[in-house]
PADOGU-340727 format. One record per residue: residue in one letter; residue number from 0; y, x, z of N, C-alpha, C in turn. Coordinates in Angstrom, 2 decimals, always signed. Example, Ala and Ser with C-alpha at 12.3 -4.5 7.8 and 13.67 -1.06 7.14 Angstrom:
<res=A | n=0 | npy=-5.69 | npx=+13.19 | npz=+7.80 | capy=-4.50 | capx=+12.30 | capz=+7.80 | cpy=-3.30 | cpx=+13.20 | cpz=+7.80>
<res=S | n=1 | npy=-2.25 | npx=+12.85 | npz=+7.08 | capy=-1.06 | capx=+13.67 | capz=+7.14 | cpy=+0.03 | cpx=+12.90 | cpz=+7.87>
This chain:
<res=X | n=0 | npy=-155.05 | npx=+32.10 | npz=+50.21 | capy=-156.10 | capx=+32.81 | capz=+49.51 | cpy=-155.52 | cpx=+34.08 | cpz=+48.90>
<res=X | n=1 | npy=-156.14 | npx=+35.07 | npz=+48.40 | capy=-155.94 | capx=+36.01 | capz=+48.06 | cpy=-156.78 | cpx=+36.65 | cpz=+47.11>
<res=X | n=2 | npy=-156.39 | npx=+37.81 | npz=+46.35 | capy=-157.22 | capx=+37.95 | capz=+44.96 | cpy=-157.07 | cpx=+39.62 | cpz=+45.32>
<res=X | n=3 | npy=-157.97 | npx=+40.38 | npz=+44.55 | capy=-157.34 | capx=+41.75 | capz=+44.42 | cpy=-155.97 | cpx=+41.87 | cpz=+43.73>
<res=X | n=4 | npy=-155.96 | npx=+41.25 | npz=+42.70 | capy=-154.41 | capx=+41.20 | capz=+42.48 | cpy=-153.14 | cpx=+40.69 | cpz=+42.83>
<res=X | n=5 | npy=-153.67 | npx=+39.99 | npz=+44.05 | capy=-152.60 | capx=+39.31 | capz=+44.81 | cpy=-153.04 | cpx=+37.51 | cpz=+45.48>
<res=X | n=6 | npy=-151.95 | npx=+36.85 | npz=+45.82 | capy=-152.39 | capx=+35.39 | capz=+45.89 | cpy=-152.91 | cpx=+35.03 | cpz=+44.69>
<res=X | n=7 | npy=-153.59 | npx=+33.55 | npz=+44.86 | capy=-153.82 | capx=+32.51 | capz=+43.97 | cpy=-153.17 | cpx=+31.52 | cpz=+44.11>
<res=X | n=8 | npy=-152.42 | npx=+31.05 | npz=+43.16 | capy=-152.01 | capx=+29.75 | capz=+43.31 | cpy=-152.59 | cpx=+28.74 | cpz=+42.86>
<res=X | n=9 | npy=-152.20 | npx=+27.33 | npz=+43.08 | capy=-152.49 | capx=+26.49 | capz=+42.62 | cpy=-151.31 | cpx=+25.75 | cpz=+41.35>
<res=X | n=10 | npy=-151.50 | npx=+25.48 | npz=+40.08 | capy=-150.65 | capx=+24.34 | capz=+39.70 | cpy=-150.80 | cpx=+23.41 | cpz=+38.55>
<res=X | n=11 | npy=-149.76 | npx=+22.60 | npz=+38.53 | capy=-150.38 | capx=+22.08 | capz=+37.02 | cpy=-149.62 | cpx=+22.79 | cpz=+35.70>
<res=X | n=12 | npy=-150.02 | npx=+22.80 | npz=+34.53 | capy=-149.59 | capx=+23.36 | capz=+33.64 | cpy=-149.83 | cpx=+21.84 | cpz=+32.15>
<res=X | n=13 | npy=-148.67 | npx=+21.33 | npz=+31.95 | capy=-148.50 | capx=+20.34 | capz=+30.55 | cpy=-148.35 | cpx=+21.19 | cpz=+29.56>
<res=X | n=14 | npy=-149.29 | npx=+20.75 | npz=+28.56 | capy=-149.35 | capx=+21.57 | capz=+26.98 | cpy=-148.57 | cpx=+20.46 | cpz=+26.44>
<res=X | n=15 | npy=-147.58 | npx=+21.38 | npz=+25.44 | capy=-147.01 | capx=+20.87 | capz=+24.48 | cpy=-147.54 | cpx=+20.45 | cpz=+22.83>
<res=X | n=16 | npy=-147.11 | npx=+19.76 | npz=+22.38 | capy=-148.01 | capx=+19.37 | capz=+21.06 | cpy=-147.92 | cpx=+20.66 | cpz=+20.25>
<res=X | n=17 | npy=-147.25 | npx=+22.14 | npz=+20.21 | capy=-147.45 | capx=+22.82 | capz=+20.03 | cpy=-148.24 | cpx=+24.25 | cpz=+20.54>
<res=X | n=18 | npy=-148.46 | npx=+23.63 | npz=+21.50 | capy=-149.49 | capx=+24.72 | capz=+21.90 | cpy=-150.71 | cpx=+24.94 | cpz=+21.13>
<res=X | n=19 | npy=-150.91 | npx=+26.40 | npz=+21.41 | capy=-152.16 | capx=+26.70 | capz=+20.25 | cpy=-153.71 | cpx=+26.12 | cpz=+20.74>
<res=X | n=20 | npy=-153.74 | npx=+25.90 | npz=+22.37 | capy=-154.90 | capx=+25.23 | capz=+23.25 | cpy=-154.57 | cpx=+23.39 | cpz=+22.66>
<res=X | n=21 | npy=-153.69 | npx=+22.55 | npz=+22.49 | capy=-153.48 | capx=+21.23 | capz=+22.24 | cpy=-154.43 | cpx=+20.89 | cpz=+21.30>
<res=X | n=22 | npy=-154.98 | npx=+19.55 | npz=+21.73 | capy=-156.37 | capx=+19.68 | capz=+21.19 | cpy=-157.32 | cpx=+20.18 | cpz=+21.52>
<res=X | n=23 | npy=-157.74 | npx=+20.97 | npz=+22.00 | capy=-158.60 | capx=+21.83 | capz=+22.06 | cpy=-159.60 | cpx=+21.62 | cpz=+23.00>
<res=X | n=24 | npy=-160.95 | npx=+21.69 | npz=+23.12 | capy=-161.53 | capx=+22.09 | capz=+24.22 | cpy=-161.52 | cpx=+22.88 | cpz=+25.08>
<res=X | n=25 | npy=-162.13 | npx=+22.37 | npz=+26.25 | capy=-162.32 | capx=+24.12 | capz=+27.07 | cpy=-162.84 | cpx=+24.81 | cpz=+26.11>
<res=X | n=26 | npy=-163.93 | npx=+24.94 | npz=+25.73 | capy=-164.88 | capx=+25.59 | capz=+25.15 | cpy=-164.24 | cpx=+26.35 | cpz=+23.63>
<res=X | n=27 | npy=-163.61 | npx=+25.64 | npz=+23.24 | capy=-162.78 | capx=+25.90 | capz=+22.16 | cpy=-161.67 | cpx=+27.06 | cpz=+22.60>
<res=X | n=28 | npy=-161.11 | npx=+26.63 | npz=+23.72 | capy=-160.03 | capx=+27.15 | capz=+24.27 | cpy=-160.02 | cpx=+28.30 | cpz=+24.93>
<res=X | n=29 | npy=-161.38 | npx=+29.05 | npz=+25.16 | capy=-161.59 | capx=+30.31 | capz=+25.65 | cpy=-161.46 | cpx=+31.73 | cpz=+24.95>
<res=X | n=30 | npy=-160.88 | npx=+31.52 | npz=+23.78 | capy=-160.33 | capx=+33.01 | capz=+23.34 | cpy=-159.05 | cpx=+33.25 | cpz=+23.68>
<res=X | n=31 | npy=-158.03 | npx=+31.91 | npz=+23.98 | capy=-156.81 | capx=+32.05 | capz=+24.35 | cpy=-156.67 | cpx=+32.00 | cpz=+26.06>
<res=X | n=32 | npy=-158.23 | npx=+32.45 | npz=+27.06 | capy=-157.85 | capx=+32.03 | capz=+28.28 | cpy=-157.30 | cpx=+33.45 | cpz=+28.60>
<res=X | n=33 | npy=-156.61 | npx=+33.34 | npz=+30.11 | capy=-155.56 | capx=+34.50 | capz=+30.39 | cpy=-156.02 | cpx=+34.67 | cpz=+31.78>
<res=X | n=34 | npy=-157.52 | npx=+34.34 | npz=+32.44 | capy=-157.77 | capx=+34.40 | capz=+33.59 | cpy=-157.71 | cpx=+33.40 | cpz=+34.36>
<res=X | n=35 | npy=-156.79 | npx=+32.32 | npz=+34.29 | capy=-156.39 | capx=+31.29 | capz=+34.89 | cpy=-158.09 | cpx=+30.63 | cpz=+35.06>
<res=X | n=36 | npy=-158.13 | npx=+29.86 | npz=+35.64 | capy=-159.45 | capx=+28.59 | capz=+35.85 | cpy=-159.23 | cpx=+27.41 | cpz=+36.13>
<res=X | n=37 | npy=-159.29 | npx=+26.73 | npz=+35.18 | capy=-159.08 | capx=+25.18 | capz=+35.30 | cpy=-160.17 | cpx=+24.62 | cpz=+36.15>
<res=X | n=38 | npy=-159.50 | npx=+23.73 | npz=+37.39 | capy=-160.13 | capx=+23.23 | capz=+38.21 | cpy=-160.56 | cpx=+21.63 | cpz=+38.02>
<res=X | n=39 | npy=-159.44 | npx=+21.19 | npz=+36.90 | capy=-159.44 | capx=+19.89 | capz=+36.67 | cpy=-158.25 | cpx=+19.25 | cpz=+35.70>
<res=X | n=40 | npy=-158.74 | npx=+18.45 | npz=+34.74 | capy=-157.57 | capx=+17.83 | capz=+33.72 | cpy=-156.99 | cpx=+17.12 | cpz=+34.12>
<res=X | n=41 | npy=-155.73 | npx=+16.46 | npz=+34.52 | capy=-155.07 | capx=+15.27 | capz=+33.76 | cpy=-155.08 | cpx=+14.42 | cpz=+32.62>
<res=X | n=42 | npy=-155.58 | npx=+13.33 | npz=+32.59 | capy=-156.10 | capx=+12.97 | capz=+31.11 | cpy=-153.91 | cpx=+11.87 | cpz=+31.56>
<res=X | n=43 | npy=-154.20 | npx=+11.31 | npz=+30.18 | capy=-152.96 | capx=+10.77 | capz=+29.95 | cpy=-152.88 | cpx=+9.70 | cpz=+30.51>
<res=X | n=44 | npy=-154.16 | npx=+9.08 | npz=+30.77 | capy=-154.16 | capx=+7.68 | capz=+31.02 | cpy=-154.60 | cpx=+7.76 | cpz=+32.71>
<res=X | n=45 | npy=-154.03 | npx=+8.77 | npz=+33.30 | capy=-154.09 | capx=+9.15 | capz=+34.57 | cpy=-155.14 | cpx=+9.33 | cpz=+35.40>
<res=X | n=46 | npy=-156.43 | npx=+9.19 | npz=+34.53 | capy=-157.46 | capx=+10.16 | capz=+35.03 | cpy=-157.80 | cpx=+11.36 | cpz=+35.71>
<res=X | n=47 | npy=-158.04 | npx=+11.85 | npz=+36.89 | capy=-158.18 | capx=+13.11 | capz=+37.07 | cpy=-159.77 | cpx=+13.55 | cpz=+36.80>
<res=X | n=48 | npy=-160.45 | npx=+14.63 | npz=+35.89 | capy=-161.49 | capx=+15.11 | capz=+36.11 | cpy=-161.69 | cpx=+16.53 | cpz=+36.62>
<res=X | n=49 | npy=-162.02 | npx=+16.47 | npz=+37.55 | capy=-162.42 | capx=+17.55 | capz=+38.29 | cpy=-163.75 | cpx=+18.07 | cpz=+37.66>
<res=X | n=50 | npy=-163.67 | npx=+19.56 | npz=+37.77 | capy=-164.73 | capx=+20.39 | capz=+37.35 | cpy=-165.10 | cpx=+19.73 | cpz=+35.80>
<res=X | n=51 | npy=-164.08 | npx=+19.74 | npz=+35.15 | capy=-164.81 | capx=+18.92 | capz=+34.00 | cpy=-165.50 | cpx=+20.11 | cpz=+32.80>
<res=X | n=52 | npy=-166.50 | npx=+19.23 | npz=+32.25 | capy=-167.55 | capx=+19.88 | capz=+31.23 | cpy=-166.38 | cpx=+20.49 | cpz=+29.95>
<res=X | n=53 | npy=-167.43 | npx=+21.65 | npz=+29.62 | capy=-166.36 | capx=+22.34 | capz=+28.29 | cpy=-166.13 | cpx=+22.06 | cpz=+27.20>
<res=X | n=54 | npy=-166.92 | npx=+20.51 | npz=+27.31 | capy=-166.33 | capx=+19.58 | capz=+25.83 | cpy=-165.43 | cpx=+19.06 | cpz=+25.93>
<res=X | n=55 | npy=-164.27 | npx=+19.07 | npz=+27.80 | capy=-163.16 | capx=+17.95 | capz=+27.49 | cpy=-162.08 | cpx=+18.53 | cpz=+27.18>
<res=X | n=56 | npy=-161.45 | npx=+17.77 | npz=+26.37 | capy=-159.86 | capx=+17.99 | capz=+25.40 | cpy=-159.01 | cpx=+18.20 | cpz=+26.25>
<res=X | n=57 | npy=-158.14 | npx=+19.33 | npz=+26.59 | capy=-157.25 | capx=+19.50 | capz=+27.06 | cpy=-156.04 | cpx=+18.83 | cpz=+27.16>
<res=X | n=58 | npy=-155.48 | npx=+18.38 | npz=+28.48 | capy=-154.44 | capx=+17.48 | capz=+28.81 | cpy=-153.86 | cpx=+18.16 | cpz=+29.74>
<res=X | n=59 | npy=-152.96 | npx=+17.91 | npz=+30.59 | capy=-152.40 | capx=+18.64 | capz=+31.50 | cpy=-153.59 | cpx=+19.29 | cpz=+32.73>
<res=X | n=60 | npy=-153.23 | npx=+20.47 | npz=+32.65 | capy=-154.31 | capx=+21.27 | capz=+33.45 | cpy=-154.13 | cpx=+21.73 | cpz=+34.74>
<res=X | n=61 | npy=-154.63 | npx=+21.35 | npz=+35.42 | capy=-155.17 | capx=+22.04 | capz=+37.18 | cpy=-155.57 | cpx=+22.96 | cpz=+37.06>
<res=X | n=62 | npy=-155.06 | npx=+24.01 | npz=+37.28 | capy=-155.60 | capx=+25.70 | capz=+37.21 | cpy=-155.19 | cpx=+26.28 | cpz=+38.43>
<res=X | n=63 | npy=-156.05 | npx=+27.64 | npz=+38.78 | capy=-156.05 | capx=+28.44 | capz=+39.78 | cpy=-155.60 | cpx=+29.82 | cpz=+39.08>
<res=X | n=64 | npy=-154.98 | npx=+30.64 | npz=+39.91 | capy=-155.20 | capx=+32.03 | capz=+39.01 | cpy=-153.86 | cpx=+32.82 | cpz=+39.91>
<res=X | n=65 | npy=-153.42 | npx=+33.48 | npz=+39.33 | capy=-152.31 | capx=+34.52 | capz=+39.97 | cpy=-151.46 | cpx=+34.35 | cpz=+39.24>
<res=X | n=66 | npy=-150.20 | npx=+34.91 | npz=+40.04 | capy=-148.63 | capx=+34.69 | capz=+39.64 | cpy=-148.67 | cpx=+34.98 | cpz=+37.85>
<res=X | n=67 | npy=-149.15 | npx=+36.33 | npz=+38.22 | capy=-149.43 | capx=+36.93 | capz=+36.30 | cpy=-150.64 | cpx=+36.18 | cpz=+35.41>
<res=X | n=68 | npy=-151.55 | npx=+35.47 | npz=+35.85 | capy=-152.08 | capx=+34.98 | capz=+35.32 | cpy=-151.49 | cpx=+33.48 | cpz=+34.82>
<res=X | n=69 | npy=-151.34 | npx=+32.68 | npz=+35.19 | capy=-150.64 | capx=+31.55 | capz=+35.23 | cpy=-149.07 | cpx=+31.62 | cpz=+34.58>
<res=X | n=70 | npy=-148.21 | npx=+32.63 | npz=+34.69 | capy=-147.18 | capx=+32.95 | capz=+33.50 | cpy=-148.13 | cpx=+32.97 | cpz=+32.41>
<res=X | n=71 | npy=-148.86 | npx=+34.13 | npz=+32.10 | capy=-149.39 | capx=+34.00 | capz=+30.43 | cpy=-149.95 | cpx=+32.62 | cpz=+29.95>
<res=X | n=72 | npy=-150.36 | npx=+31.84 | npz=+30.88 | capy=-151.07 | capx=+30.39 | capz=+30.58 | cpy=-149.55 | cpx=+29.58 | cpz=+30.50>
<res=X | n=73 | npy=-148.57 | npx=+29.56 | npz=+30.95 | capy=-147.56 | capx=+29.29 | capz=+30.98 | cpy=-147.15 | cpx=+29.17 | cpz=+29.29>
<res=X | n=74 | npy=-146.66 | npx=+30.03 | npz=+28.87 | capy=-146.50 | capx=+31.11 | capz=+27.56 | cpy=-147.26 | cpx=+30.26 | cpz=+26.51>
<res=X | n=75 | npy=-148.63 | npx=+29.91 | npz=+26.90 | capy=-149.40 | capx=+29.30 | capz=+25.85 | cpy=-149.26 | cpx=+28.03 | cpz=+25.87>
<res=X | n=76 | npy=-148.36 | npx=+27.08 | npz=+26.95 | capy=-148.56 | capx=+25.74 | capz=+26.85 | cpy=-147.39 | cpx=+25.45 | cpz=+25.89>
């Protein structure tokens, strides 16, 4: 795939208990997004939700986005 700004990748990204998104909703979590698009959570208890609604709590994230996009989401976990 390809973007105007280049490929997209795919990966997962684990938030740390310090991340400023931990806790957080999507919905919550959209002043700190960096372009990236979460395709789907990791819940802990090994759930995957795909396309999930912007009330769920962030757990390890399935995101799409570009090399530069996905560093800054990087940065924030």
């Amino acid at each position: 795939m390809r973007s105007r700004a280049g490929h997209l990748i795919l990966e997962n990204v684990r938030l740390t208990s310090g991340s400023p998104v931990a806790g957080k909703t999507i919905e919550d979590s959209r002043k700190y997004s960096r372009g990236a698009t979460i395709l789907a959570i990791q819940k802990r208890n090994g759930n995957l939700l795909t396309n999930p609604p912007e009330d769920t709590v962030l757990d390890e994230l399935v995101v799409i986005g570009t090399r530069e996009q996905l560093r800054e989401l990087e940065d924030l976990a």
